[in-house]
N, C-alpha and C positions, 0 to 999 in steps of 0.2 A: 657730507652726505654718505651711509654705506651704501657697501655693492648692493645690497637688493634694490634700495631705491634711486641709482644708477640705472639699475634693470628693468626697473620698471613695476617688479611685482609686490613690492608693498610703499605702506606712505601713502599720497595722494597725486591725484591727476594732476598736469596742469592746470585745469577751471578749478579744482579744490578740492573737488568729491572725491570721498573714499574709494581706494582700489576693491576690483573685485574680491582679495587675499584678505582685505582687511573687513568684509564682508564675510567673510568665512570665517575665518579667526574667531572675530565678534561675537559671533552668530550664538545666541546664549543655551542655544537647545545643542550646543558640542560642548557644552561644559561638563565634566567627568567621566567623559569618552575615554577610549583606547584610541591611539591612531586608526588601528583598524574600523572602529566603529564610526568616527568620523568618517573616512571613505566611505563605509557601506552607506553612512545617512547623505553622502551626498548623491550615488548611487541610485538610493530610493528616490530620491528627489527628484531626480533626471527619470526614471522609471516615471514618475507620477506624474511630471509634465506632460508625459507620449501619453497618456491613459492606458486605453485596453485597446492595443493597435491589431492588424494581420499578425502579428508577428508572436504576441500574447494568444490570441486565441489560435494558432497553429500547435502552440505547446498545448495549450490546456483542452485538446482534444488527442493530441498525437500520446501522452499523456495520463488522456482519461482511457485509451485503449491497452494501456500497461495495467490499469484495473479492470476491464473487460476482462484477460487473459487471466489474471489472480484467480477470479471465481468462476473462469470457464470453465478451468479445469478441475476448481477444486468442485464443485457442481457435476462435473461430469463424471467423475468416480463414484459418485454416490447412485448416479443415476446406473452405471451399465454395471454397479456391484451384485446384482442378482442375476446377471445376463452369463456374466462372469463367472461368478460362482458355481452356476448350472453347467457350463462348459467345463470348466478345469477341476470342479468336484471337491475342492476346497471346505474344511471345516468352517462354521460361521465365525467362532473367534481368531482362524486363519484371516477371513476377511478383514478384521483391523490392522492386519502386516502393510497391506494394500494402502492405505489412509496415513500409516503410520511412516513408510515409504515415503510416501506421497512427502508428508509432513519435515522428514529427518529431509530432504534438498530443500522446501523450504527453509528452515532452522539454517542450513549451512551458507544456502545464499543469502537470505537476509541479512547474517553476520558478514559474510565477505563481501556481499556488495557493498552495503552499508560501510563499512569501514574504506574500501578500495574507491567509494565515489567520494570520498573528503583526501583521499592521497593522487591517485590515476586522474582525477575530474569526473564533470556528469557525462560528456560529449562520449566516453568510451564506453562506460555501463550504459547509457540509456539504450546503444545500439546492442550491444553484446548481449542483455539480459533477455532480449526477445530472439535473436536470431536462434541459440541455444535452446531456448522452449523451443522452434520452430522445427527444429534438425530433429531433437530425440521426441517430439509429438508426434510428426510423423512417423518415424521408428514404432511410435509403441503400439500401434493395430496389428502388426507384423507377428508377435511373436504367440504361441502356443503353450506354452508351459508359463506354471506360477513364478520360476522363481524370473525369467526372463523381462516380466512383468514390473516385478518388484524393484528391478535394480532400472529399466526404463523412467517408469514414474518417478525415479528418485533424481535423476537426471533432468526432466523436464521439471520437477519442484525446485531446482537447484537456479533455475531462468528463472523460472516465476517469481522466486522467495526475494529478487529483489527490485521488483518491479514497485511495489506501494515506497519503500524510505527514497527510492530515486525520483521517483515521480512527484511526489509530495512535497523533495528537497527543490528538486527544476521549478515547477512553477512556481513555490512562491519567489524562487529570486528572481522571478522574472516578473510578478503581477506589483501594479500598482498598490498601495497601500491599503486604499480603500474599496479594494477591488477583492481581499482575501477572503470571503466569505465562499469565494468560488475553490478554494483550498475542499471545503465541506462537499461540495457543489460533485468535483472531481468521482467521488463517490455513488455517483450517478450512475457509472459506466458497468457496478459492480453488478447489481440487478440485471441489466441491458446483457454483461457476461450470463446471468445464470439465467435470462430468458431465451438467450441464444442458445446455450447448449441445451435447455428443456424443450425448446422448439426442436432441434434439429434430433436430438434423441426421441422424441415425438416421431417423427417421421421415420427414422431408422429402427430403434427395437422392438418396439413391440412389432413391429412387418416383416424383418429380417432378425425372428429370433424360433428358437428349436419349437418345429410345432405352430401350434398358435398359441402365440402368448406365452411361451415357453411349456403348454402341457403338448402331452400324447394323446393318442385318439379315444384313450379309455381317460380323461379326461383330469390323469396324474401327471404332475411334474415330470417333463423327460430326465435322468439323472445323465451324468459324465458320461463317457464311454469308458473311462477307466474304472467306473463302476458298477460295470454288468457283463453280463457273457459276451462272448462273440455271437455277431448276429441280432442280438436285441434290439429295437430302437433306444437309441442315447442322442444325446446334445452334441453336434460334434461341430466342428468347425465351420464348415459349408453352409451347415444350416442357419447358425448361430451370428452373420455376418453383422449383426448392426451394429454390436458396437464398435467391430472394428471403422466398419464408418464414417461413424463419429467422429474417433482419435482423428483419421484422416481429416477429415472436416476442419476439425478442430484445428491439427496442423499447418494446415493450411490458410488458413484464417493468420495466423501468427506469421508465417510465413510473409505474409502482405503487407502485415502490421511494420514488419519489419523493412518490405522493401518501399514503404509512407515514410518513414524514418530515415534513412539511409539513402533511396534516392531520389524522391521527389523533395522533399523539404530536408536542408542541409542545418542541421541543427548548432549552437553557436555557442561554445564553455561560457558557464557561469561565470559575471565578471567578477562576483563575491569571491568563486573559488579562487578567481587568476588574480584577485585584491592580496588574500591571504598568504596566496603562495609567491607574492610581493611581483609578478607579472602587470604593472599599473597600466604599464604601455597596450597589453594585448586587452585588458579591460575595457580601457576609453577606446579600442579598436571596433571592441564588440558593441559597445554602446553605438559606436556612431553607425556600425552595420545595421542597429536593430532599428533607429531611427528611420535610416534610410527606406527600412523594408516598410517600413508603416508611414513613408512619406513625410518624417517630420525632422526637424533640428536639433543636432546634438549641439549643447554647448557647456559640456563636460568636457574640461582639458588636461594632458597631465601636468598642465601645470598648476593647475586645481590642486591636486594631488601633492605635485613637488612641492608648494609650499607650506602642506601642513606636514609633510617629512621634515622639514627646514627647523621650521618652528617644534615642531610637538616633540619631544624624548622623552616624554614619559611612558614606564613602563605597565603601570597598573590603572586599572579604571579604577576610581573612584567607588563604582555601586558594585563591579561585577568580583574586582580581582582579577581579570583577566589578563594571560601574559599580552607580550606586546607584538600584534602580528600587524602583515599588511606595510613591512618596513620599507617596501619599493624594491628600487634596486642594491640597498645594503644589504636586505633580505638574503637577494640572490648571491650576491658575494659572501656571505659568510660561510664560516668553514663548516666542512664535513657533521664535525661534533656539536658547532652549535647549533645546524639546522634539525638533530638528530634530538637534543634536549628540544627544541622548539615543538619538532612533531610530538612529542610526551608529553608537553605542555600542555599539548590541544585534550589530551584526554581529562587532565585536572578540573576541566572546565564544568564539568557532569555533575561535581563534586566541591565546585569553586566556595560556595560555603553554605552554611546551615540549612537555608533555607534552598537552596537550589538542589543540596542534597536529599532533602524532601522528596522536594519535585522527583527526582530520577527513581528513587524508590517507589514513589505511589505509580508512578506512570510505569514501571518496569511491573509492578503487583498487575496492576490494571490489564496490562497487556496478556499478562500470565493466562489470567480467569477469563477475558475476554476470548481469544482463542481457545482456551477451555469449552467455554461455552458452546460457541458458533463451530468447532471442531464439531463437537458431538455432534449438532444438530444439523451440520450440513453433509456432512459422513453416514450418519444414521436415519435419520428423518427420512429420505425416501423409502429406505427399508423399511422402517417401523409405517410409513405411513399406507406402505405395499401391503404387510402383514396387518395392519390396522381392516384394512378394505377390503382384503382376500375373507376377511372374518364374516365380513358383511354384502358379502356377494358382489364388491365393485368391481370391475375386469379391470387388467392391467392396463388396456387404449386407455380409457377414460381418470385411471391414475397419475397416469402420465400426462394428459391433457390438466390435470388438475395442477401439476406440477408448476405448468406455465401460469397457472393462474396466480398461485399463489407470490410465486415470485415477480410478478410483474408491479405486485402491491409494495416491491421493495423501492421502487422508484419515487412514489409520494413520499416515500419516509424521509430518502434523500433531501429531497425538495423542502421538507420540512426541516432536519439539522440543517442544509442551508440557512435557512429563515431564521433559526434558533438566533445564528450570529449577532443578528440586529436589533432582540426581542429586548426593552430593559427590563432589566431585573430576574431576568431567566439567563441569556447567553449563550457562552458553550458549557459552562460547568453545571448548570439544572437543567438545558436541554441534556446532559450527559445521565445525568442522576435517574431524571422519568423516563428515559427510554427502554438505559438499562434494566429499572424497576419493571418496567411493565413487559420485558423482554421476557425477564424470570418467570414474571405471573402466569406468563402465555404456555409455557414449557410444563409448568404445575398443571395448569387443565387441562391443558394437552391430553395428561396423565392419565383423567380421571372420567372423559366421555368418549366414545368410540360411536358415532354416527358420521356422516359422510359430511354433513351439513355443519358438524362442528372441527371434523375432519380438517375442514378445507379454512374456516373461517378462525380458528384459532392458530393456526399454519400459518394462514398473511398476517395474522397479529404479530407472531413470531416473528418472523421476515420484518413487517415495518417495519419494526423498533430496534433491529438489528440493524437495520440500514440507516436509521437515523444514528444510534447510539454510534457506529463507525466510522461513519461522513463526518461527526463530530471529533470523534477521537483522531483518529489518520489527521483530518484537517488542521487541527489547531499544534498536534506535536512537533513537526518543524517549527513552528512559530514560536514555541517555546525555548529556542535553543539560538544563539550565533550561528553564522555560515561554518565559521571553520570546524564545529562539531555536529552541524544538523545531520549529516546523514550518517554518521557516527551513531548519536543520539535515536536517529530513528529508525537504522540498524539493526540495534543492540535489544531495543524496546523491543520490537518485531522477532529476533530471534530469541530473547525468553517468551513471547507466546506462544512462538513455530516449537520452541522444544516441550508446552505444555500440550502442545497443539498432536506430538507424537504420543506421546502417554495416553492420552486421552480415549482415543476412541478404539485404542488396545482395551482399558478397562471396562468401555462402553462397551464394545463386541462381546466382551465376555458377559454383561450383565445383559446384555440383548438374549444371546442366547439362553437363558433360563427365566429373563421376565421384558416385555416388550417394551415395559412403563421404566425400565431401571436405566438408561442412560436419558430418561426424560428430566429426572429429578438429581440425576450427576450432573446438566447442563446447568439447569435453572440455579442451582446452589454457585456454581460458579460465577455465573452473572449477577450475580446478589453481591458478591466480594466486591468485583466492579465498581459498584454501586456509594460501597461504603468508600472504598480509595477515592471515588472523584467527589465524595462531602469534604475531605477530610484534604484535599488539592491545594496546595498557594495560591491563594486567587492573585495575586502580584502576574503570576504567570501564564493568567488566562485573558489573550488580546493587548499585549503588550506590542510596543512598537519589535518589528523583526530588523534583524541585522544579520 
């Protein structure tokens, strides 16, 4: 008899039946795994046995408030950009510096977080990326000059840019299998962000802005102070308070976000990431915590683990190519230079072969245009639809009340890519196709009727299908990808559309200023592109089991 079944851990029991390990081993859905992937699928398993416990649904709100903060703020620049403007005297294609700001700490966090939550873990970004927004949000009501402005928002973009690849990556490694449709779901909170800020800039600018409604009592726009005599009435600080407000507001909201995260709910490393980074031990610690927390039985062991170390040396999957990660504790003892080729490894994976190389390209294209898109229109669309209504006699109060309207129609849309998940013969890749298509369309009429009633009603068409078309995109891209490069992957996707996402409403600003309708039809063209990448997608890689 050898040592294992000495030990106990393979062979059979005394009455006969097969050991647990040879229950594993067996087991015909680990046939042309990695090591790694085997762990993960035993991982899911034990996930799937708890269901959707306290512990599940603390992430997939705690979470869903990291997409609140995305379009709080991205929502809120477009809303106090006239307020703004009127105070610090700013040319109008000045205004897309603002946006573009805004956009270049997106772009930079995205790529850093994204990258640093597949090396550092999720447990230090999840906290870091909110407390950051929360410091320089508050910071940015503060200051009085443009350029003070600029380099603030670039700071607070900088938290933001990686709140969607972290969030996105956390809960699915945490959700049951059958449970990921709520990946889509997560996108809920983005609406909920840009009704909150349209509420609460509701309440503050137009009441605390220069004048009423930002005119003077001969019934003109007040201008800067820096652009009139001494003595004149101008827009000046004091007067001008709401949007500082806001920021405040805003601030502080993230601020809380933060201290739900941090000190009420103690958040617990990815076991996927502690699998990879061959940490088994602190894995199965996390599992048995997570059970604990939602009242159920972990009966994932490391020795679960240790025996498919024992047995398995092989270094390549079968279907993926994938190198050989998740080695346990030889992991950890190897040297310097091989852990160093390993980390390098992890990036191959993007790239592993023909057809995955697809994948990253169409989803890297997709992302580009997408943020293309929804840049313009959430940057400019309050302005255009300000100058749209001023045309037509609408007052600024009831613009802004219109604002919340529209966007609150972005929450059905959600609820609907949800849905999409479970629809046959639609899914995520034709829910992805018709939203985007009809995102485009809504942007073209946009273009071509200027009544308040079509104003406001082709606005929420816009909004849906934006919010569906993104609840499906965000949702399903971790799922596309392994642990050890998901947030790698959803990163790198996120920071080429954060860096189209800067270009963008520079070119927009410019065409705003000489024609109203000209970043309507730079949007819509972008989101068509979308459109064509997710026909033209691996369907192999839409709802694929995740690991």
């Amino acid at each position: 008899m050898d040592d294992k079944k000495k030990a106990g851990v393979v062979g059979e029991t005394p009455n006969g039946k097969p050991t647990a390990f040879d229950a594993i081993v067996n087991d015909p859905e680990m046939a042309g795994l990695t090591l790694y992937e085997k762990k993960a699928l035993l991982v899911n398993r034990e996930l799937d046995s708890h269901g959707m416990g306290k512990y599940q649904w603390y992430i997939f709100f705690l979470c869903g408030m990291g997409y609140m903060i995305d379009l709080l703020y991205a929502q809120a620049f477009g809303l106090i950009a006239p307020a703004l403007q009127q105070e610090l005297g700013f040319s109008t294609p000045a205004l897309g510096n603002i946006f573009s700001s805004f956009n270049a700490g997106l772009c930079a966090g995205a790529f850093v977080w994204g990258v640093l939550v597949d090396i550092i873990g999720r447990q230090y970004a999840f906290n870091l990326t909110v407390l950051i927004t929360s410091i320089f949000g508050l910071c940015l009501g503060a200051p009085s000059n443009y350029d003070g402005i600029l380099v603030l928002t670039a700071f607070v973009g900088f938290g933001v840019g990686g709140n969607i690849p972290i969030d996105t990556t956390i809960t699915l490694e945490f959700l049951p299998q059958n449970r990921r449709f709520l990946l889509a779901l997560l996108s809920i909170f983005q609406p909920i962000g840009v009704v909150v800020a349209s509420g609460i800039a509701y309440g503050f600018v137009p009441k605390y802005a220069c004048g009423t409604g930002g005119l003077g009592a001969d019934g003109e726009l007040l201008k800067a102070c820096s652009q009139v005599a001494a003595g004149e009435p101008c827009c000046d600080k004091a007067s001008n308070m709401g949007w500082r407000y806001l920021m405040f507001t805003l601030g502080a909201i993230c601020l809380f976000v933060f201290f739900l995260r941090f000190v009420l709910f103690r958040f617990q490393e990815s076991p996927k990431f502690l699998l990879y980074r061959g940490k088994d031990d602190k894995a199965v610690k996390v599992l048995h915590h997570v059970a604990k927390f939602n009242g159920r039985q972990c009966n994932l062991t490391l020795e679960d683990f240790a025996a498919l170390t024992d047995e398995d040396s092989s270094i390549e999957s079968v279907e993926s190519g994938a190198p050989a990660l998740g080695g346990g504790a030889k992991q950890e003892e190897s040297s310097f230079g091989e852990k160093v080729k390993m980390e390098l490894s992890r990036y191959k994976l993007l790239f592993a072969n023909p057809l995955i190389a697809r994948l990253t390209i169409l989803v890297w294209i997709t992302y580009m245009f997408d943020y293309w898109g929804f840049s313009i229109a959430g940057s400019l669309l309050p302005q255009i639809l300000l100058q749209k209504n001023r045309e037509i006699e609408v007052s600024t109060e009831r613009t802004y009340r219109n604002y919340v309207i529209i966007y609150v129609c972005g929450i059905p849309g959600v609820l609907l890519g949800a849905l999409m998940y479970g629809v046959p013969l639609v899914g995520r890749q034709w829910g992805m196709v018709i939203s985007s298509a009809l995102m485009a369309t809504s942007l073209f009429l946009f273009s071509a009727i200027n009544t308040e009633a079509s104003n406001v009603g082709l606005n929420i068409m816009e909004y849906f299908f934006q919010s569906m078309f993104n609840a499906i995109l965000y949702g399903w891209t971790p799922e596309a990808y392994p642990a050890p490069i998901r947030g790698t992957a959803c990163g790198v996707a996120s920071f080429w559309g954060r860096l189209f996402s800067i270009v963008s409403p520079l070119i927009g600003a410019h065409l705003l200023a000489s024609n109203v309708n000209g970043p309507l039809y730079l949007a819509g063209a972008g989101v068509f592109v979308c459109t064509i990448c997710i026909i033209f997608m691996p369907r192999k890689y839409l709802g694929a089991k995740s690991y």
